[in-house]
N, C-alpha and C positions, 0 to 999 in steps of 0.2 A: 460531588463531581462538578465538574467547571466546563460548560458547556456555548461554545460560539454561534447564533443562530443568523446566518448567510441571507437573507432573503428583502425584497424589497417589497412584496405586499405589505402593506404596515398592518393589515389585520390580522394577516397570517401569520406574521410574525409577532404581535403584540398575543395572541390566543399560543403559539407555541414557548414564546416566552413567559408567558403568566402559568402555564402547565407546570414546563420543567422547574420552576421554582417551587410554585403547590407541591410537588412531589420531593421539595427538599436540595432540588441543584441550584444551583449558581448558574444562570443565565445573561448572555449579553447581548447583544443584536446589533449587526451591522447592515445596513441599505443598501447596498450597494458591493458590488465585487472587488472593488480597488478599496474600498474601506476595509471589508471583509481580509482582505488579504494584507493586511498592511496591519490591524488587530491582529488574526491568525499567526502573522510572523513575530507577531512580539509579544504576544499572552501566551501564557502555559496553561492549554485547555486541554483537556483529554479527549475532548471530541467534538466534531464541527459538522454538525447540521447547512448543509451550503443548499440552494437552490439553483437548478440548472440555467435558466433564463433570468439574468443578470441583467443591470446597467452599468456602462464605465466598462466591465470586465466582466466577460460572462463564467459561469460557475466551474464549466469544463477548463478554463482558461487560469482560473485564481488555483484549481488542484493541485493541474500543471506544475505551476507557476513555485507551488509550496514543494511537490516535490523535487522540484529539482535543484531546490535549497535545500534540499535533504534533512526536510521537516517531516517527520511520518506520522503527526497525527491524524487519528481515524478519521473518517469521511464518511455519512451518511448524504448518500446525493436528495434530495426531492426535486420529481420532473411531473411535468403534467403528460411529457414524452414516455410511454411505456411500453411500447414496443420491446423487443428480444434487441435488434440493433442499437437502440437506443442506450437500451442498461449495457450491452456491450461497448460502447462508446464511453461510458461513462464509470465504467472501470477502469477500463485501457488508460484514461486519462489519471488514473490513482485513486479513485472511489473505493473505496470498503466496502459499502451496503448501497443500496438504491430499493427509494420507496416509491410507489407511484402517487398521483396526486388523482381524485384527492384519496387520502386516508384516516386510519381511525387512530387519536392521539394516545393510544394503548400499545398499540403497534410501536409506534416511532418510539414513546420512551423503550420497549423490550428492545429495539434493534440497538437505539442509543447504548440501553445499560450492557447489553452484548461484547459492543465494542469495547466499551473502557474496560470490562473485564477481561477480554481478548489481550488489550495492550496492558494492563496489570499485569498476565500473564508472561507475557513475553518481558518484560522488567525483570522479572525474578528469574530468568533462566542465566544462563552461563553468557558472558558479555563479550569473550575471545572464544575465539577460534583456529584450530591447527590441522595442517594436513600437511604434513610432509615441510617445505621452508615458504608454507604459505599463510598469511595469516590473515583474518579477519576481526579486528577490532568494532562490535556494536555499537561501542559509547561514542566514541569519535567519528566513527565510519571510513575508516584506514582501514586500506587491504596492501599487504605490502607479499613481496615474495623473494626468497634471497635479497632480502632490507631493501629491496626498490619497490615505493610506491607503483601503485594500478590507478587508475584513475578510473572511477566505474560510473555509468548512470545510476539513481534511483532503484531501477528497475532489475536490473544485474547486479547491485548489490542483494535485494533480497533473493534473488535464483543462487546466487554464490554462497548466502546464508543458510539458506536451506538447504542444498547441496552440503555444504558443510556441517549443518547442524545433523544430517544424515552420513556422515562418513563413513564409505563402507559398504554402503548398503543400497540398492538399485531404486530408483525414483521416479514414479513409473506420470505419463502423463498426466494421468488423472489427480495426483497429489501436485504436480506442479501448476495445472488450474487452478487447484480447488486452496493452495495454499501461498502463491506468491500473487496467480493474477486476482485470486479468491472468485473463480467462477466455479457456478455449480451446474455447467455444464457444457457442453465440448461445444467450442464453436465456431469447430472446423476450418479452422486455421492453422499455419506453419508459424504464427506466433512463437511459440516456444521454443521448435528448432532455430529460429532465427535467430534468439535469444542467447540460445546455446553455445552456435557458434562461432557469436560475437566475444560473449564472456571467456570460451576457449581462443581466440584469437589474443583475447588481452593478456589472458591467466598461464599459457600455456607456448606462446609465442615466443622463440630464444632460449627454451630451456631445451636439456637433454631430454629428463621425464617429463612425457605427459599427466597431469594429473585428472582431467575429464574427461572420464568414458562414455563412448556409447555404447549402451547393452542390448543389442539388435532385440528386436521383436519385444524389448521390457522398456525401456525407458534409458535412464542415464547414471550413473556414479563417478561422485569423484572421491579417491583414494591415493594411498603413497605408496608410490610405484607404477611401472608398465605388468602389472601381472596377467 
């Protein structure tokens, strides 16, 4: 596994990079957030160990910054910030995992090796997607409908993914946390309606059929047809 370590302590990071290699990965270290993000955009790592308080570029700032290049590799944040807000902050921004600092380097390699397994996972699944004349290409990140491009954020491509990789079948809040924002717990926001009815603006906007439903009192589907 090929691993980016984000962090400008140089001890913390010299003691997290001397680990993840003992344990057989390929570690690299970058100082800084504008370093970090300029490596991350042009190395093929399976996963980035970033730190929240950054120089140059702070850590919430380089995630951003990746996804909206429509870079998805995983993200373990470390913050000395631990709070609820705080790891909510630092999802919302594109994090995967968030560790608090300090922690035990047992910990960080299981959440690291978590990840890369997660996104190994998701590799080997089905890379298109169809609902009706809608489509979703993974590799590219092309969502096109009746052959015209959508032009999505980040963030509403993976709600559109998941929605579609569930066709058919109702999705209920609690999986749209726990799988697109990956929170493991509700927090209490219209986040996701928001979400929703953005991606149905884009997806759904000009066409006769609606494809994204809302299932009062369950959650959401989208499917082909008005049934």
């Amino acid at each position: 596994m090929k691993i980016l370590v984000i962090e400008d302590d140089a001890d913390a990071a010299a003691f997290i990079v001397k680990a993840l290699r003992e344990a057989g990965h390929v570690a690299d270290h970058a100082p800084d957030g504008l370093d970090g993000y300029a490596q991350a955009s042009e190395g093929d790592y399976d996963v980035l160990v970033v730190d929240r308080m950054l120089p140059k570029l702070d850590g919430l700032s380089v995630i951003r910054s990746l996804r909206e290049q429509g870079i998805e590799t995983p993200v373990l944040i470390l913050s000395a910030l631990g709070q609820v807000d705080d790891r909510v902050k630092g999802l919302r921004a594109g994090g995967d995992d968030y560790l608090a600092k300090p922690f035990a380097f047992s910990e960080l390699l299981a959440r690291v090796e978590a990840l890369a397994r997660r996104r190994v996972g998701q590799a080997s699944e089905q890379t298109v997607y169809r609902v009706g004349d809608l489509e979703l290409d993974r590799l590219s990140h092309k969502v096109t409908r009746a052959d015209e491009e959508i032009v999505l954020q980040p963030r509403e491509f993976r709600l559109l993914e998941y929605l579609m990789r569930n066709a058919g079948q109702v999705v209920t809040r609690t999986m749209l946390l726990e799988n697109v924002w990956d929170y493991h717990f509700d927090p209490q926001t219209n986040v996701i309606d928001v979400h929703v009815s953005r991606l149905r603006a884009k997806i759904d906007k000009g066409h006769e059929t609606a494809l994204i439903h809302t299932v009062r009192g369950a959650g959401y589907m989208i499917r082909d047809g008005a049934r």
